[in-house]
TIFINU-724974 format. One line per field, with one value per residue (C-alpha): residue in three letters; x, y, z; residue number from 1. Coordinates in Angstrom, 3 decimals, always signed. Example, Ala and Ser with C-alpha at 12.3 -4.5 7.8 and 13.67 -1.06 7.14 Angstrom:
fikol	(ALA:SER)
east	(+12.300:+13.670)
north	(-4.500:-1.060)
up	(+7.800:+7.140)
vofi	(1:2)
This chain:
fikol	(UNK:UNK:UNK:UNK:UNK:UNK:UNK:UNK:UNK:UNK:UNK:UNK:UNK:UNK:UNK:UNK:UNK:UNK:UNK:UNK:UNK:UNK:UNK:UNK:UNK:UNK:UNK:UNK:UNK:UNK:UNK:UNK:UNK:UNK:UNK:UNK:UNK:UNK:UNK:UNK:UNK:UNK:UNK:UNK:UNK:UNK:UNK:UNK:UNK:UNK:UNK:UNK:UNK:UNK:UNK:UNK:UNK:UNK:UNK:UNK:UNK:UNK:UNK:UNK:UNK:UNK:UNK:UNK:UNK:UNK:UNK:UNK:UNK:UNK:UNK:UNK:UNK:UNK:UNK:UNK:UNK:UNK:UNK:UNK:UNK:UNK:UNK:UNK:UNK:UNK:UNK:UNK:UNK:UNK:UNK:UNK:UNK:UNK:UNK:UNK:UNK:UNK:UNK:UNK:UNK:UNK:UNK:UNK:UNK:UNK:UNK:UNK:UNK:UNK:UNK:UNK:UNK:UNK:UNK:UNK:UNK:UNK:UNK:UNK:UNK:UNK:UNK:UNK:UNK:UNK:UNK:UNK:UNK:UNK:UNK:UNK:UNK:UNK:UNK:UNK:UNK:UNK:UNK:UNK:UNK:UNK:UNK:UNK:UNK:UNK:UNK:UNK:UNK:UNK:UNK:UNK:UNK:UNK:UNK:UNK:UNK:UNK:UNK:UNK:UNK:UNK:UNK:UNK:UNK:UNK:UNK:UNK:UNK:UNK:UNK:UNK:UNK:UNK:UNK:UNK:UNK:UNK:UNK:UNK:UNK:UNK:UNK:UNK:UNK:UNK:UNK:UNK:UNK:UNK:UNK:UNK:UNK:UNK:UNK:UNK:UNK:UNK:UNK:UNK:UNK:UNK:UNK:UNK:UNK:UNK:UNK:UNK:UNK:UNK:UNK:UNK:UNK:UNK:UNK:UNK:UNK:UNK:UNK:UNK:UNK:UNK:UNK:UNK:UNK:UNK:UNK:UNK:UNK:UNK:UNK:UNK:UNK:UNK:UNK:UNK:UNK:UNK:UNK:UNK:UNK:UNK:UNK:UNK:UNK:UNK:UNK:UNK:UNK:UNK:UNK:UNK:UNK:UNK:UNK:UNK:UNK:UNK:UNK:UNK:UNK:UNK:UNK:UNK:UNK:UNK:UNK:UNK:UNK:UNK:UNK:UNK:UNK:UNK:UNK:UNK:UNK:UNK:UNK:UNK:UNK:UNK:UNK:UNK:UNK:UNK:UNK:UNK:UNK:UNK:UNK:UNK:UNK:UNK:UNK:UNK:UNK:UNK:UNK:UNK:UNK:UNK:UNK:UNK:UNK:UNK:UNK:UNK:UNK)
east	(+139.736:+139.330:+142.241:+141.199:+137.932:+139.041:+141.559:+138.412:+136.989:+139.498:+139.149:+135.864:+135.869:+138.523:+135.061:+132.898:+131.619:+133.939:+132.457:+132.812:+131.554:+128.474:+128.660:+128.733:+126.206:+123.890:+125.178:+124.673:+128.403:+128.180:+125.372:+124.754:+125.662:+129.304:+130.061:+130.907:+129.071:+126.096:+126.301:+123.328:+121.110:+118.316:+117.982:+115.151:+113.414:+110.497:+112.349:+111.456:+113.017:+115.941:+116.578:+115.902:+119.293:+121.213:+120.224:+120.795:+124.828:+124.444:+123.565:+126.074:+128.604:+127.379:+126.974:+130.804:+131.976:+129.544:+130.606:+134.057:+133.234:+130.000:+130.374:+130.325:+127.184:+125.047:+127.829:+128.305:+124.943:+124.333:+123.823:+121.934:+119.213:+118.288:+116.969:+114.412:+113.463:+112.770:+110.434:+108.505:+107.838:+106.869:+104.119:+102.704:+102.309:+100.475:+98.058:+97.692:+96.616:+100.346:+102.239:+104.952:+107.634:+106.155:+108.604:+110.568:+113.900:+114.737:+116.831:+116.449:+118.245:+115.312:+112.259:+111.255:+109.825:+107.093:+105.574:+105.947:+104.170:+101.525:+100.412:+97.169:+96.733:+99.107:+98.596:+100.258:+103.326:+104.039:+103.745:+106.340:+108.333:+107.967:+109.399:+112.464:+115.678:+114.821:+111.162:+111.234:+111.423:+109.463:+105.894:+104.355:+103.729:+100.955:+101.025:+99.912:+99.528:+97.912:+100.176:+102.264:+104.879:+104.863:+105.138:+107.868:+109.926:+109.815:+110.873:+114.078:+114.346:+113.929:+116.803:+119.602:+118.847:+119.414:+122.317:+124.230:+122.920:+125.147:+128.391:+128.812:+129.542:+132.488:+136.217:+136.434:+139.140:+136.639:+133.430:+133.768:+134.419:+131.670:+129.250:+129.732:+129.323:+125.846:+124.988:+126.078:+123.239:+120.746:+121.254:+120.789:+117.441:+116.594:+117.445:+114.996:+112.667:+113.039:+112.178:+108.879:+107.524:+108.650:+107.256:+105.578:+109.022:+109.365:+105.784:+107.361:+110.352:+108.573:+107.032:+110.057:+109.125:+112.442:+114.464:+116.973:+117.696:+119.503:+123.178:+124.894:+128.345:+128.152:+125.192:+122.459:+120.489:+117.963:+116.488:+116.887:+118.223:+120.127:+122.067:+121.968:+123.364:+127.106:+127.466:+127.628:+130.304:+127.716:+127.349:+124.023:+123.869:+124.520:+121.038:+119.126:+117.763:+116.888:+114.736:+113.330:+112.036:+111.715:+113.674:+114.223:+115.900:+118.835:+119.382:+119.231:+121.958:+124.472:+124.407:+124.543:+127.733:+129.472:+128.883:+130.715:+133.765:+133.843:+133.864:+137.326:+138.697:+137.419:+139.084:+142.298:+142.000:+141.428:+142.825:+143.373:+140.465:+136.774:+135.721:+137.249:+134.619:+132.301:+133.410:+132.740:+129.436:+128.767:+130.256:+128.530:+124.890:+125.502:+126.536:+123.415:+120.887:+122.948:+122.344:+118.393:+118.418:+119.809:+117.196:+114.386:+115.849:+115.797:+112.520:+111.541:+113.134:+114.834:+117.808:+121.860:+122.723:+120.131:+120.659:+124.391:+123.378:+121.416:+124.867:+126.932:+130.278)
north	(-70.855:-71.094:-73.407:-75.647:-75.798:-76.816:-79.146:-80.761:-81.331:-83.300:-85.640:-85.749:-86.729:-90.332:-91.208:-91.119:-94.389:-94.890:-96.407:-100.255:-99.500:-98.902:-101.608:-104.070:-102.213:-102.825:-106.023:-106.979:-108.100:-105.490:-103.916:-100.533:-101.230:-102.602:-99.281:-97.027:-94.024:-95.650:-98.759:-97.488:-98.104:-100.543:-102.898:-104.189:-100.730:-99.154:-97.483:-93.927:-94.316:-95.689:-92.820:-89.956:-92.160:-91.418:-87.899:-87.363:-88.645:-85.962:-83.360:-84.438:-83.961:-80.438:-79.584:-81.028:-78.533:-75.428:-76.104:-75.375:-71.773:-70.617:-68.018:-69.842:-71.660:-70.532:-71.329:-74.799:-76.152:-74.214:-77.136:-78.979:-76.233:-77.693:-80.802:-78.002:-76.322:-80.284:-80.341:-77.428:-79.248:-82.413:-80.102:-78.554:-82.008:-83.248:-80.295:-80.586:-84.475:-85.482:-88.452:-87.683:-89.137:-90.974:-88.957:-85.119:-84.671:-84.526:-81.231:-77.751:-74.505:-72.325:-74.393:-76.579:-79.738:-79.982:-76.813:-77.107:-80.384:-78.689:-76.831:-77.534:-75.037:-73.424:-70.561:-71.598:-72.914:-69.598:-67.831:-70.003:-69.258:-65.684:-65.889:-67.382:-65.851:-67.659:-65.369:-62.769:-59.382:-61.175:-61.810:-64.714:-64.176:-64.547:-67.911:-68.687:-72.371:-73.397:-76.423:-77.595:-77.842:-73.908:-73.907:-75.712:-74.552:-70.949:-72.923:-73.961:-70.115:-68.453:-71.369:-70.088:-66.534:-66.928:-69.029:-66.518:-64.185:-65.861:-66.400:-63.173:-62.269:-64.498:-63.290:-62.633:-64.989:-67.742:-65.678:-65.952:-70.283:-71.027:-68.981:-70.710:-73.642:-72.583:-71.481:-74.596:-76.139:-73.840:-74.306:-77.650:-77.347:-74.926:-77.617:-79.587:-76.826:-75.772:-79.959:-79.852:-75.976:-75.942:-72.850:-71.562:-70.987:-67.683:-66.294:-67.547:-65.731:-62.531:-63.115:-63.741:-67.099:-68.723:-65.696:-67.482:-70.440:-67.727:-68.152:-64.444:-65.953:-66.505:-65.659:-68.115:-66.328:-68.365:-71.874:-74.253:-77.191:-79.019:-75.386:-75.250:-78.550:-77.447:-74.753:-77.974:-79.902:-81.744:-82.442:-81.901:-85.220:-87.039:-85.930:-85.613:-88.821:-88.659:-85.228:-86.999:-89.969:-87.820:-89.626:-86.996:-88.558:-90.480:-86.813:-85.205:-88.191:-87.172:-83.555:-84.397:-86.316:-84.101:-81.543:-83.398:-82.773:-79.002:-79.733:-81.791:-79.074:-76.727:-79.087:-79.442:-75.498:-74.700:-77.625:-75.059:-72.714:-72.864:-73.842:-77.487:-77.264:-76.721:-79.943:-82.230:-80.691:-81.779:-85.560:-85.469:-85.104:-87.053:-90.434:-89.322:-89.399:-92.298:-94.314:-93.003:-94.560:-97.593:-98.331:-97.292:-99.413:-102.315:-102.408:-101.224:-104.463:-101.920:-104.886:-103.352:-102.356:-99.843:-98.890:-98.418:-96.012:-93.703:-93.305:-90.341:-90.370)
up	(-98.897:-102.393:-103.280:-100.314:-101.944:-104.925:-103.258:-101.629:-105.095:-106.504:-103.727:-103.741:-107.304:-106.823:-104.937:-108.274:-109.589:-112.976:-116.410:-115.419:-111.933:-114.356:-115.877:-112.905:-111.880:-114.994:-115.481:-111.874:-110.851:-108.321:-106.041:-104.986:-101.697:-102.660:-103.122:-99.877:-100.667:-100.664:-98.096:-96.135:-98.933:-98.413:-101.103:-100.556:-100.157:-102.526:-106.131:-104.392:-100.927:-102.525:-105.604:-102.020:-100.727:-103.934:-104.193:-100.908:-100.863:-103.853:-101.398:-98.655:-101.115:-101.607:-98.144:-97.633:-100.066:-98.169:-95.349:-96.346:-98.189:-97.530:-99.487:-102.558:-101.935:-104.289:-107.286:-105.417:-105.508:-108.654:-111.169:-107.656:-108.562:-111.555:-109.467:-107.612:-110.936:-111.923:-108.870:-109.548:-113.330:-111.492:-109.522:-112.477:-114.878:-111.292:-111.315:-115.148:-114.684:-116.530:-116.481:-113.715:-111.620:-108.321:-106.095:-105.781:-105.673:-101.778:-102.304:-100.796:-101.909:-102.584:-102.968:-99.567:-100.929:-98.423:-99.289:-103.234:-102.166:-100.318:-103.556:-104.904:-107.770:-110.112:-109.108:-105.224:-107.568:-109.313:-105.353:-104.328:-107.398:-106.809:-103.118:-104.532:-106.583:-109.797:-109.859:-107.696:-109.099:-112.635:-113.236:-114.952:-118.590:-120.823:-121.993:-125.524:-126.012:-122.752:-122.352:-119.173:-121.158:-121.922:-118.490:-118.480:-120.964:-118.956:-115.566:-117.555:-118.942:-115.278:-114.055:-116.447:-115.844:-112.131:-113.106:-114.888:-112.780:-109.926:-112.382:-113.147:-109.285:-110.380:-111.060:-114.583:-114.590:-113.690:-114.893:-118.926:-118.956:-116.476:-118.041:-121.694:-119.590:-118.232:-122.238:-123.385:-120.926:-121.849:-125.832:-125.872:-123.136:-126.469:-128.628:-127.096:-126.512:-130.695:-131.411:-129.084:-130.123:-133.798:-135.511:-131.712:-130.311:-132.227:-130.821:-127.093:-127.501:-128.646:-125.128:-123.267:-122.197:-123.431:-123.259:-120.604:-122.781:-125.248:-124.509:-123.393:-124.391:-128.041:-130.525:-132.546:-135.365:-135.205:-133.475:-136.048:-134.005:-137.611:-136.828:-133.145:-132.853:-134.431:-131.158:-129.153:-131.485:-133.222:-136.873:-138.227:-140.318:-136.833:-135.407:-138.469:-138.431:-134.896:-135.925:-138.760:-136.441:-133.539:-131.261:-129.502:-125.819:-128.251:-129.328:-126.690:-125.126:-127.993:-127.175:-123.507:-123.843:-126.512:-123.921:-121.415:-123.515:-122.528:-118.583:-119.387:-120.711:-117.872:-116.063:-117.437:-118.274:-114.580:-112.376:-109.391:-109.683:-109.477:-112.833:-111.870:-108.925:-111.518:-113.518:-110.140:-109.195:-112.596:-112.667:-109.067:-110.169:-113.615:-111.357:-109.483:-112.482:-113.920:-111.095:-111.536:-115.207:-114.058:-111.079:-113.192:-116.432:-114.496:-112.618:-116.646:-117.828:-120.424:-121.901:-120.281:-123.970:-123.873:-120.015:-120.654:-123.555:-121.164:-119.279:-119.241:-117.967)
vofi	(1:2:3:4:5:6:7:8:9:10:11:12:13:14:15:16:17:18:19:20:21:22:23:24:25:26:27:28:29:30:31:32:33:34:35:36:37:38:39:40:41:42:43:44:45:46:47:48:49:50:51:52:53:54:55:56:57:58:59:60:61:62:63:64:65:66:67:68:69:70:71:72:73:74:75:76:77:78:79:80:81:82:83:84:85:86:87:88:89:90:91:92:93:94:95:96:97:98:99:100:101:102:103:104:105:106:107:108:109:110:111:112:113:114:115:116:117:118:119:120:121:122:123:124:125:126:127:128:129:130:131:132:133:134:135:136:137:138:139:140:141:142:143:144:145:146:147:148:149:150:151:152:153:154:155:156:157:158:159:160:161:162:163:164:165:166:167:168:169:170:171:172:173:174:175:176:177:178:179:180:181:182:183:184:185:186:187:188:189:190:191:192:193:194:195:196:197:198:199:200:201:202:203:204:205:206:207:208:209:210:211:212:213:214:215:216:217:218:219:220:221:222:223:224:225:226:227:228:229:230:231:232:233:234:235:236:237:238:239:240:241:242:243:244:245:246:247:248:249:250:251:252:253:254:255:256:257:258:259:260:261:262:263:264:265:266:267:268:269:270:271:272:273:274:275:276:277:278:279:280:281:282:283:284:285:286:287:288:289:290:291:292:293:294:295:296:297:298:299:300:301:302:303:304:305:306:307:308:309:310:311:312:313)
């Protein structure tokens, strides 16, 4: 069952959009709708009706794939998760009168939509957390800085605990290159986290509110990003001037795309087993955000030079 799943992947993935499928895209050679996955797209539809529609060919992909081992569903839709975690943050900035996205992600693992919707205090949004596997057993800490995006920055902490929580049910065969993966995510969501807290992130790891984004792989002595960055395959003097203007989405685009670099070679690495499943789930929900950055850029009026940039392929 395993090799047909993987088998399954590799199909699935000849079905990706490519890099100049992007680029007609952007450039407006092509529509959406040109492509087969997602004919049944309206285009003359509202932005949020038509980013549910690409999220949810994501999640028929998924489902594809579960329906084919069920037993691996929580490793398949795995890196899907993050797009409920990204809910949950969408909830809280609404409660904390934020700037947020107009819509949820229409995806369901753990977290029904319609009830995180429902919520109408914070206080709901950490009971729902607790009814799921990312909370449950864990209580809310004590947070120190009173922000949303304290908040937030545990959300991303609880995520990679359940997430290597679910690898290490693996083989060890597959179990040690899928979990640097997931610490490779979670280092540079501490990179980010290190740029926003600065001095504060020590006091929230003394409190365990970042304790997830620690990889469990390899070891950091401390959460300096200029020597966080190098764990990715970065060179400090490449970001530096991002840090020093604190442009921090260009940075957090290089790191994104370095990273990228590791799934190839998960994929080469593992062409028959389940880290290559791992590497499309991945591609899967990039050409999903991609295609995100792209609708919003253009309704934005963002020029294609700068659209393209936001890609990651």
């Amino acid at each position: 069952m395993e090799e047909y799943l993987v088998t399954r992947a590799h199909g699935l993935k000849t079905r990706l959009l490519t890099r100049k499928d992007y680029e007609a895209l952007i450039r407006e050679e092509k529509k959406l709708t040109d492509f087969e996955a997602y004919r049944d797209i309206d285009e003359k539809a509202p932005i949020d009706q038509k980013i549910e529609k690409i999220f949810n060919v994501f999640s028929e992909r998924l489902e594809l794939l579960c329906g084919i081992a069920e037993e691996y569903r929580n490793l398949i839709c795995l890196y899907a998760d993050k797009l409920e975690i990204e809910n949950v943050k969408f909830k809280l900035r609404e409660i904390y009168g934020k700037r947020t996205k107009p819509y949820f992600y229409p995806y369901f693992h753990h977290i029904a939509v319609e009830e995180l919707k429902g919520a109408v205090s914070e206080g709901e949004v950490w009971e729902i957390l607790g009814n799921t596997p990312y909370m449950r057993g864990r209580k809310q800490p004590k947070f120190i800085t009173g922000t949303v995006d304290e908040r937030e920055a545990f959300l991303d902490s609880l995520y990679y605990e359940y997430a290597r929580d679910v690898v290490l049910l693996l083989k060890r065969k597959y179990r040690d290159a899928i979990l640097k993966a997931i610490d490779r995510e979670a280092l540079i969501t501490l990179i980010y986290w290190s740029i926003i807290f600065k001095s504060t992130l020590d006091d929230l790891a003394k409190r365990g509110i970042i304790s997830g984004l620690v990889p469990a792989s390899f070891p950091i002595r401390n959460f300096d990003p200029l020597r966080l960055v190098r764990r990715i395959g970065v060179s400090p003097s490449v970001v530096k001037k991002h840090l020093e203007t604190n442009d921090i989405s260009s940075l957090m685009l290089i790191l994104e795309n370095e990273n990228e670099k590791y799934y190839v070679k998960l994929s080469r690495k593992f062409f028959t087993g389940l880290p290559y499943l791992i590497y499309y789930v991945n591609l899967a929900l990039n050409e999903a955000f991609n295609l995100e950055r792209i609708m919003l850029g253009k309704i934005l009026g963002i020029p294609e030079e700068e659209i393209f940039s936001y890609i990651i392929v």
